[in-house]
Legacy VTK file of the C-alpha trace (Angstrom):
# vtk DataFile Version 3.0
C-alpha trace
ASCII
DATASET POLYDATA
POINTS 159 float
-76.054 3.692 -33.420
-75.879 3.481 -29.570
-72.369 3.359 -28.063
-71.470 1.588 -24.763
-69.769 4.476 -24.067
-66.018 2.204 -24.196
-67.483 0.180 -21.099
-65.322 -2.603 -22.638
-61.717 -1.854 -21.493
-58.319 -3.836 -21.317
-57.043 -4.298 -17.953
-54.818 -1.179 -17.542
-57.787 0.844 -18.560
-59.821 -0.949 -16.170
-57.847 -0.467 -13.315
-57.651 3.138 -13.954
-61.514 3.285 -13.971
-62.270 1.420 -10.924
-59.780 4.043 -8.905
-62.270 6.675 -9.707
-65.293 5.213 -8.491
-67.045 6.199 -5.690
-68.816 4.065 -3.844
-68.849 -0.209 -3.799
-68.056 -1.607 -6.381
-69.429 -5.152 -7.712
-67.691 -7.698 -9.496
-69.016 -10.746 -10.996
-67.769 -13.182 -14.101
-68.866 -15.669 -16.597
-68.859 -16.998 -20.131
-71.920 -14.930 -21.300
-72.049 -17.030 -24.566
-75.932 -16.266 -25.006
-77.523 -14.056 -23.318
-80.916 -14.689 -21.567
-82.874 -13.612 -19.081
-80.701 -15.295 -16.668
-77.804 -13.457 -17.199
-79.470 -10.385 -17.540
-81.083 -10.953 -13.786
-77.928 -12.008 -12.251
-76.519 -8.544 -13.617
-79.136 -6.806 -12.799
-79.084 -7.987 -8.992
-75.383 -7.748 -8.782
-75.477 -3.724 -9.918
-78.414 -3.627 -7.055
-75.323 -4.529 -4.482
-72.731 -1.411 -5.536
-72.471 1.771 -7.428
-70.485 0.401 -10.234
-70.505 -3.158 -11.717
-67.097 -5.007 -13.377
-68.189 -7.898 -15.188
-65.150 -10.537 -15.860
-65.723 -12.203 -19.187
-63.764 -15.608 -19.848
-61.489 -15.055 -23.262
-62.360 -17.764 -25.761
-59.214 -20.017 -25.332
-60.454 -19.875 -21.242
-63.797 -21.399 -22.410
-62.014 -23.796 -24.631
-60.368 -24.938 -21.199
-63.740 -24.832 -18.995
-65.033 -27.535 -21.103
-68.081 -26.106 -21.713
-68.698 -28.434 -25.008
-68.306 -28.742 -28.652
-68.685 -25.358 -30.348
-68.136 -23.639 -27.263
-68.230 -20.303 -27.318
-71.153 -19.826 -29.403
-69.427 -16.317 -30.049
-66.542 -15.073 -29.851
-65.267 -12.997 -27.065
-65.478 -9.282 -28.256
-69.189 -10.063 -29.239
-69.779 -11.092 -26.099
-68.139 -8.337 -23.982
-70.099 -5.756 -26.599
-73.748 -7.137 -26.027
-73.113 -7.502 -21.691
-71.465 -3.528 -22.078
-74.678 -2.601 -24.074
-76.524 -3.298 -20.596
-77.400 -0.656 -18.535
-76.600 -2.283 -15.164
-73.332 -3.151 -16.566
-70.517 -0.306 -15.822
-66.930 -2.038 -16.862
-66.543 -4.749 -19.306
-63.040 -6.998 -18.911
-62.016 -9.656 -20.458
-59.327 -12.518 -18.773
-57.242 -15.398 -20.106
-56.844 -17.523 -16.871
-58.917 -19.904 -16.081
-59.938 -17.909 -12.931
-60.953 -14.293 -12.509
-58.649 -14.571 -9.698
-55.674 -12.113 -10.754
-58.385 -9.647 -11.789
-60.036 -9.755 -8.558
-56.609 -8.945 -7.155
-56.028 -6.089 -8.915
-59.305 -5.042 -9.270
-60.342 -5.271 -5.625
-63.792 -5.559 -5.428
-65.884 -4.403 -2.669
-68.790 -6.961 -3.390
-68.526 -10.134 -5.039
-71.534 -11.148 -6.838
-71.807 -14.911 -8.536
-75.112 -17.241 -8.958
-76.326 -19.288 -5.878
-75.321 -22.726 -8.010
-72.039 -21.611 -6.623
-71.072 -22.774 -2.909
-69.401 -20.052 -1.058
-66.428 -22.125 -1.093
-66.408 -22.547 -4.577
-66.469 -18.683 -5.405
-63.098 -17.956 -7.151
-61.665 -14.855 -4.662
-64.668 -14.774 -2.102
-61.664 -15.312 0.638
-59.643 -11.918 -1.295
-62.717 -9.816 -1.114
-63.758 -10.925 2.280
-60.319 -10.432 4.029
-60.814 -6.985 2.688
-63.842 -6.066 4.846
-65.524 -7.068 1.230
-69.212 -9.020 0.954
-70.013 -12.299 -1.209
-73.391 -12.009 -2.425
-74.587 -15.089 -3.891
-78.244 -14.705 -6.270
-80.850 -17.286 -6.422
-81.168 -18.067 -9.904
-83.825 -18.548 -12.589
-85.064 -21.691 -13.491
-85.197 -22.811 -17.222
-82.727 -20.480 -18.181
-79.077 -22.166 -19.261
-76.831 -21.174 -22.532
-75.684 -25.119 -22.694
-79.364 -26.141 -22.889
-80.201 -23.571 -25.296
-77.271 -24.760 -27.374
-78.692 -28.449 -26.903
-82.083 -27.274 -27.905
-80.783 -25.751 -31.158
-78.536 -28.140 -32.182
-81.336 -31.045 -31.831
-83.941 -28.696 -34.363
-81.314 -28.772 -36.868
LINES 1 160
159 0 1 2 3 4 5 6 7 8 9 10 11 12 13 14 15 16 17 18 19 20 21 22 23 24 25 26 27 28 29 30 31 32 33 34 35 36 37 38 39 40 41 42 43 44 45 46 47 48 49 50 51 52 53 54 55 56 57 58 59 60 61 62 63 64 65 66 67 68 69 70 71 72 73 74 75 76 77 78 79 80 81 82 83 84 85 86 87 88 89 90 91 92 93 94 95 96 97 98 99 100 101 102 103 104 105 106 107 108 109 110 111 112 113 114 115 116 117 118 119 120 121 122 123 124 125 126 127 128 129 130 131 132 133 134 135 136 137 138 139 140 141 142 143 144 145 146 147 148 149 150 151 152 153 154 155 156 157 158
């Protein structure tokens, strides 16, 4: 069996991490409730930006709250933070309980902030942290056809 090599790590852990690396290093967050090839591009071009990648996952009861729709998440939080650490552009694996990945940009500090071009700079949760920092926001053009809630809608109308 392949490990992730503990790339899933509770805060404390986290934060000890990220003050070894060398280098930038990229943050970016989500729900990752089913991974496609949409997720796995935004990753991909976020670990292109830095030497490291953090990856913020929302906690289930933090979904719950982003009304993201009945059944929502698909899975549960540690399967989800497993199957994103299993990727190789993927460095550090953390999970939050807020309803922002605000307080672990904070303590994380970021040099690059990485989050999907549906987002307006304005609404990027900590772009103004990272910035004031000498930081970057990178924002990634995203893939058509590719969204978790319409694959959900797309299996729950073949049932």
């Amino acid at each position: 069996m392949i490990k992730t090599g503990g790339k899933v790590r509770p805060l404390a852990d986290a934060l000890s991490w990220r003050t070894r690396q060398q280098g930038p290093v990229v943050f970016t967050n989500g729900v990752f409730d089913l991974l496609h090839q949409g997720h796995v591009e935004l990753l991909e071009a976020a670990r292109c930006e830095g030497t490291a990648l953090i990856v913020g996952v929302n906690s289930d009861a933090s979904v719950r709250r982003l009304e993201k729709g009945p059944g929502r998440p698909v899975n549960e939080e540690t399967a989800r933070a497993r199957v994103l650490a299993a990727l190789s552009a993927v460095d550090c694996v953390v999970l939050f309980h807020a309803d922002t990945p605000l307080e672990l940009i904070q303590q994380l500090h970021p040099d690059i902030l990485v989050k999907g071009a549906d987002y307006s700079r304005e609404a990027i949760v900590g772009a103004d942290l990272v910035e004031a920092r000498g930081g970057r926001v990178v924002r990634v053009p995203l893939v058509g056809g590719f969204s978790t809630s319409s694959i959900v809608d797309r299996l729950r109308a073949s049932t």
